[in-house]
Each structure stands twice: as structure tokens, then as C-alpha cells.
Residue, then its C-alpha position, 0 to 999 in steps of 0.5 A: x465475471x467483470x471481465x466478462x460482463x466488459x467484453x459483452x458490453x463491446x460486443x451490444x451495439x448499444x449500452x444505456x446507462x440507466x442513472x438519471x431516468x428523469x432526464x433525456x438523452x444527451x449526445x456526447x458532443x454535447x456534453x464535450x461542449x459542456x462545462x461541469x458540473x453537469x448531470x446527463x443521461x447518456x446512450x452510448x457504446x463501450x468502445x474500450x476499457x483499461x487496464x485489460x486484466x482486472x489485477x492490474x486496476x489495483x493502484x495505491x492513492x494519497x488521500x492527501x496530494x490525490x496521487x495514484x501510482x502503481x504497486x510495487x512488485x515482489x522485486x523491487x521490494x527485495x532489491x530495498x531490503x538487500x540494499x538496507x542490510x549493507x551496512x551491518x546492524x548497529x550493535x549499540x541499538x540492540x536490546x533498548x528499554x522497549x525491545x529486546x534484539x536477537x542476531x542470528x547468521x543464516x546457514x546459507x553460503x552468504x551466511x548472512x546477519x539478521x536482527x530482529x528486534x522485538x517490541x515490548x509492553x510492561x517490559x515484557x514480550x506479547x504473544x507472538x500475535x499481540x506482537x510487533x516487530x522490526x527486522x534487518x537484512x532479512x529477505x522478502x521470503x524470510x519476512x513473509x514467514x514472519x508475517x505468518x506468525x507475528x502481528x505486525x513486521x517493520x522493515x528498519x535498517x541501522x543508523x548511529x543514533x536510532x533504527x530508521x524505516x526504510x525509502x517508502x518505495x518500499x512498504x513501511x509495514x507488513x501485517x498478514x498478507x497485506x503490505x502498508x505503503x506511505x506516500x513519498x511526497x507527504x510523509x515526514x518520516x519520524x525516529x523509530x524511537x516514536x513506537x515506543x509510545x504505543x509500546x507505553x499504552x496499557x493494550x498496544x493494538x498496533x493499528x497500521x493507523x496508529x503505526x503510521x501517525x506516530x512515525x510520520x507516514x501520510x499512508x496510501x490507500x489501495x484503490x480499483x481504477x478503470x478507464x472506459x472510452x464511451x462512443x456515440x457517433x458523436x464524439x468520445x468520451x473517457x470515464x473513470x471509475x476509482x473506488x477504494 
């Protein structure tokens, strides 16, 4: 419907926006001519607009260093996963105080070794929907089954002393169908080990918040950002529109 509403705005000879109605119209030469902060009445045409399809208008921004860049596609997120299952689960970080680890190999030809480590509260595991849990070498197919079933998902791969997230081009936590994203640049990733004081609480919510707090992630926001080119005979003016 956006798009469409779009399209006939190019195709009036005119579009009027109608904010500050006690004012009068200003010429956009004008307004170039300005310095901001000011506030103007404008009577203009919509030249053009970008990005053409409306799913591409959604970028992640860091509220922090105001960076906006775009979302990671499917592959570029499989190529991190396949790339963090080469050196092999460390078999010394299986089944710590607060989470249990199981292995399983895949009945593929690869035959693959995944590991998933299963936090848990009051030594016990949650129900699956209560739960959170960190996985190694699986595929993004393989993840996204898991999403369907348990809480939270945590992509980690194997160092010597603790289990580590993965480079933040790639989500540091899945829950639904919802990936989470933190900023490279203001992010200082902490231990793996940190989650366990969420596991200590007396009613683990495993917040995307809370997660990212205690493991250091800066978190990135989705936002919908559109550039409009406005023309008057005057000259032209380029104005975005970000929202979260």
C-alpha cells in the first residue's frame, strides 16, 4: 500500500505537506540557503524515492555510534557457522555446572559433530520453552528448527578456557524468527561463562537485553529508513525518513 501511495505522489504535479499550517510556503532554494534548526512549510513534488521495494528500507542502527548498515542475508550467516565448526568442539567445556552438553553426528555423508549445550537453573533444565541454548557446527537450517522449539539459541564455537560467540557479522542470538545483531564497533564481547549469572536468578527470563548486557554486545536496532528526493523548481532537497 506504501508503495503505491509512493508511486501516485510522483505522478501529482504537486504534493503539499501539511505540517506546520500556520506558516507559509517556503521555496526549497531557500531553505538550502539556510542553516538549521529551522521549521518550514513546504509545497513540493516527489521526484524520487529509495530504496524501491519497501523490504529493502530495513537496516540495523547502533543507538550508541548512530551507525546504520544493512542486514546480513541467510548466507553470509551460513559461511560464519561453517567457518566456526572448524576446529572441533572442545570436549573439556562439555557439561559445566550450569549446562549440560550433548554431541550428536549427523547421518549425512559429512557426517558431521554438533554440540549443544543446554543451560540450566537450580541444576535442573527448564522446559524447552524457558530454555536457553548454545550450539556448535550446526547449520543455519539446523538452527532455525531449534528456534521453533526452544527460547533462546546462541551461536558459540570452542576456545581452550570457555565457549566464545561468534564474529558479530553474525547474530549473537536467535529467538523465534527474530535474529539479534550487535554492533562491532561498541560491543566488547565477554566469556560465555557470564550467562551463568542469569542462569543463578531465581526466574531466568533470558531477555535479548539482559543476554546482551551481560556478554558485552552494544545491541543494533532494526529500523525502516527511506530517502525522498523533494523538487520545486528551485532546487532539490533529500529527506530521510528513519523509524524504529
Amino acid at each position: 500500500d506504501l508503495e503505491l501511495h509512493l508511486q501516485r505522489c510522483q505522478q501529482l504535479p504537486v504534493t503539499v505537506l501539511t505540517d506546520h499550517q500556520d506558516l507559509s510556503n517556503t521555496e526549497l532554494k531557500t531553505i538550502l540557503d539556510s542553516t538549521a534548526p529551522r521549521q518550514y512549510r513546504i509545497r513540493v513534488k516527489l521526484r524520487t524515492y529509495k530504496p524501491q521495494k519497501l523490504y529493502q528500507s530495513i537496516k540495523l542502527h547502533c543507538s550508541k555510534c548512530n551507525i546504520v548498515q544493512e542486514v546480513p542475508d541467510g548466507d553470509d550467516f551460513d559461511s560464519i557457522l561453517q567457518d566456526s565448526a572448524a576446529p572441533a568442539s572442545n570436549p573439556e567445556l562439555h557439561s559445566m555446572s550450569w549446562y549440560d552438553s550433548v554431541v550428536w553426528t549427523t547421518q549425512d555423508q559429512k557426517q558431521r559433530k554438533i554440540t549443544i549445550h543446554f543451560v540450566k537453573h537450580d541444576e535442573m533444565l527448564q522446559q524447552p520453552e524457558d530454555t536457553l541454548l548454545m550450539i556448535e557446527g550446526g547449520t543455519l537450517k539446523e538452527i532455525w528448527k531449534l528456534t521453533k522449539r526452544f527460547k533462546c539459541v546462541i551461536p558459540v564455537r570452542s576456545t581452550e578456557d570457555d565457549l566464545a560467540l561468534l564474529d558479530l557479522s553474525a547474530p549473537f542470538l536467535l529467538q523465534g524468527n527474530i535474529k539479534y545483531y550487535g554492533c562491532k564497533q561498541c560491543s566488547t564481547p565477554k566469556p560465555i561463562k557470564c550467562l551463568s549469572s542469569i542462569a543463578a536468578e531465581q526466574r531466568p527470563s533470558w531477555e535479548p537485553t539482559e543476554i546482551a548486557q551481560v556478554l558485552g554486545i552494544e545491541p543494533l536496532q532494526y529500523v525502516f529508513l527511506m530517502k525522498f528526493t523533494l523538487v520545486d523548481g528551485t532546487g532539490a532537497l533529500n529527506a530521510y525518513l528513519l523509524d524504529y
